[in-house]
C-alpha positions in Angstrom: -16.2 15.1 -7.8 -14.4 14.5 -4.7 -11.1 16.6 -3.9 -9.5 14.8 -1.4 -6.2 16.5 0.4 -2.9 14.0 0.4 -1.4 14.1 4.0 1.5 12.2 5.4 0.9 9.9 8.0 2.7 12.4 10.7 -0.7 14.2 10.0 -3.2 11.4 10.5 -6.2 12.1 12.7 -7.9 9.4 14.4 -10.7 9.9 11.8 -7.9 8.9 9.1 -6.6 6.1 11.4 -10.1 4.6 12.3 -10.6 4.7 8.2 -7.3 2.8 7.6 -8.6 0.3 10.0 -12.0 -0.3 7.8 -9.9 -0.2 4.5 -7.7 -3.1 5.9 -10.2 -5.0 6.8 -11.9 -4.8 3.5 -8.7 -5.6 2.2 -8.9 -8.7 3.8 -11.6 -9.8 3.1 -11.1 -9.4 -0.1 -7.8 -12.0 0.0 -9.8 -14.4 1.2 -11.9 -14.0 -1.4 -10.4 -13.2 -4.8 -6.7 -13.2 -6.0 -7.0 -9.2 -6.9 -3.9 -7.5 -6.5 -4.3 -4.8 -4.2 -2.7 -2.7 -1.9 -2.2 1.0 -0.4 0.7 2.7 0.6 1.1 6.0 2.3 2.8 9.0 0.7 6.5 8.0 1.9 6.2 4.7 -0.2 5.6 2.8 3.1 3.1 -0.1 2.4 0.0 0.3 4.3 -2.2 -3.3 3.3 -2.2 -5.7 0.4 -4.2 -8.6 -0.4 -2.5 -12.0 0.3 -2.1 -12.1 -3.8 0.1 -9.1 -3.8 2.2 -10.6 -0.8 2.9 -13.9 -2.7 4.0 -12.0 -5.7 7.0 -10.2 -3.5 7.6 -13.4 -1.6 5.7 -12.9 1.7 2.7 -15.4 2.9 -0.2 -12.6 4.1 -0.9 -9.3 3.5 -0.2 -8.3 6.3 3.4 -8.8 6.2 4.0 -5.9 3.6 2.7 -3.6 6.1 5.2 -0.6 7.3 7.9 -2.0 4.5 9.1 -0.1 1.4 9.7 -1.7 -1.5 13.3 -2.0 -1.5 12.8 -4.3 1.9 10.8 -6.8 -0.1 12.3 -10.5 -0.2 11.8 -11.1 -3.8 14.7 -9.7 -5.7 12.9 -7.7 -8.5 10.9 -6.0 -6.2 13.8 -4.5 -4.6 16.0 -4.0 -7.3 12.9 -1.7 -8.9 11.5 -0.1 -6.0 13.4 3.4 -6.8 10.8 3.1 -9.9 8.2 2.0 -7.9 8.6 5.2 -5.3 8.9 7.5 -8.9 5.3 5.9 -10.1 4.0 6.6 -6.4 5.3 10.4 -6.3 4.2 10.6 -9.7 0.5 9.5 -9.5 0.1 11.7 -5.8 1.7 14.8 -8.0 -1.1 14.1 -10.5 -3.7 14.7 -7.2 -5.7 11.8 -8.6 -4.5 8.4 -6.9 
């Protein structure tokens, strides 16, 4: 098994970066491909990538557009009026150090 360290993004590496870069664009292809829900955010809660299914269901048109935007930020109204859950769950599942 794996043991992977959780780091904020003030502690990215250009290795972490340059794998961020590949995830996205996996990510992407997937939206064009499939409407699995799917996205990553980083440990402040900050969206990182979704796929374009995700970003319909909290009224944006790519996913794209969620990147570097909490929860709270989000244009559909029960996104934001949850996200202080949504942040608990995140926090929660990092504590458990298996995301």
């Amino acid at each position: 098994m794996n043991s992977y360290k959780i780091i904020t993004p003030e502690l990215f590496t250009q290795e972490h970066l340059n794998y961020i870069d590949d995830f996205k664009k996996s990510i992407n292809m997937i939206s064009v491909q499939s409407d699995l829900i799917l996205g990553a955010k980083d440990t402040n809660s900050r969206h990182i990538i979704s796929t374009n299914a995700y970003a319909r269901i909290v009224g944006l048109a790519n996913g794209n557009d969620v990147a570097n935007m909490l929860d709270k930020e989000m244009p559909w109204e029960n996104t934001a009026k949850y996200a202080e859950y949504y942040v608990q769950e995140d926090k929660s599942l990092m504590d458990s150090l298996d995301p």
